[in-house]
N, C-alpha and C positions, 0 to 999 in steps of 0.2 A: 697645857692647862687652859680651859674656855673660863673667858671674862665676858659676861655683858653689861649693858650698859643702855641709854636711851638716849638713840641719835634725834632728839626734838628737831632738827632742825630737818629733819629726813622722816621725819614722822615713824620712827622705826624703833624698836628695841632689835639690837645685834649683836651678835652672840660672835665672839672670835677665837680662834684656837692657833697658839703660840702666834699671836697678832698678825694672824690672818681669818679677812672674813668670811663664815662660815653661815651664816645663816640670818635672817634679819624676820621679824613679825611688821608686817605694815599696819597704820591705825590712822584713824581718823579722830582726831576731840575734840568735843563740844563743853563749853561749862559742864563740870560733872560727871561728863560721860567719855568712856574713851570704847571706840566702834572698831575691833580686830578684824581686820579684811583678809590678809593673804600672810603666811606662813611658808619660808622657803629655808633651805638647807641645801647648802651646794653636795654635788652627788659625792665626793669624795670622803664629805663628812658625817654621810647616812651610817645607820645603824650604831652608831655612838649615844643615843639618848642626848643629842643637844637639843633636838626639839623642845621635850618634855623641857629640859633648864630652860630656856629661852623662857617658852612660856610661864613657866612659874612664876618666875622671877617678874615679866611682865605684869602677871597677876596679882602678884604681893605687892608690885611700886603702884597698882590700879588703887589696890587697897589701904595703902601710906595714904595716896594721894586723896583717900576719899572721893574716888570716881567709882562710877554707875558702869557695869561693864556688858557691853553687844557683843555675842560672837559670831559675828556673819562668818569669819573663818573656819571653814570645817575643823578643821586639827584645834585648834584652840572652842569650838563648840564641843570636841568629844573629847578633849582636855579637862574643860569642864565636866562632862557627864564622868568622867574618871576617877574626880577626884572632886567629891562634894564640899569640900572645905571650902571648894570657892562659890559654890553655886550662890549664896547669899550675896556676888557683886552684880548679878546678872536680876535687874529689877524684875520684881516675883510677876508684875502686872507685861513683861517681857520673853516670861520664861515659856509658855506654850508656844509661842514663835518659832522658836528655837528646840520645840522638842527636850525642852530640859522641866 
């Protein structure tokens, strides 16, 4: 079973599977805004759909948090394009940037 959770102090959201790490989102936050830079998934745990969890999950705590969301990271910019529910974290005056 994959838990995650947000390692603040590693600036990450990480994804585990039976408590072991499988995957982390790195980010960067500013007041407001939290900026997704890189998206990894160790190789043993590809093709399970943890990515997609990861990030959602990311996306919804951006959205609790009332943060402003970047997605410099490819996989989390076509996470977004995937899945329009989120596009409204990604500021509108940002989203040509981004191809969204």
């Amino acid at each position: 079973m994959a838990r995650v959770h947000n390692n603040a102090e590693r600036h990450r959201y990480e994804i585990e599977v039976d408590g072991e790490l499988a995957g982390f989102a790195q980010y960067r936050e500013r007041p407001g805004r939290i900026s997704f830079v890189h998206t990894e998934i160790g190789e043993r745990f590809e093709g399970r759909g943890l990515a997609g969890e990861l990030i959602a999950f990311a996306l919804d705590d951006a959205r609790e948090r009332e943060r402003e969301v970047l997605p410099f990271c490819p996989f989390v910019n076509s996470y977004i394009q995937g899945h329009s529910e989120y596009l409204d974290l990604v500021p509108e005056g940002e989203r040509a940037r981004f191809g969204l």
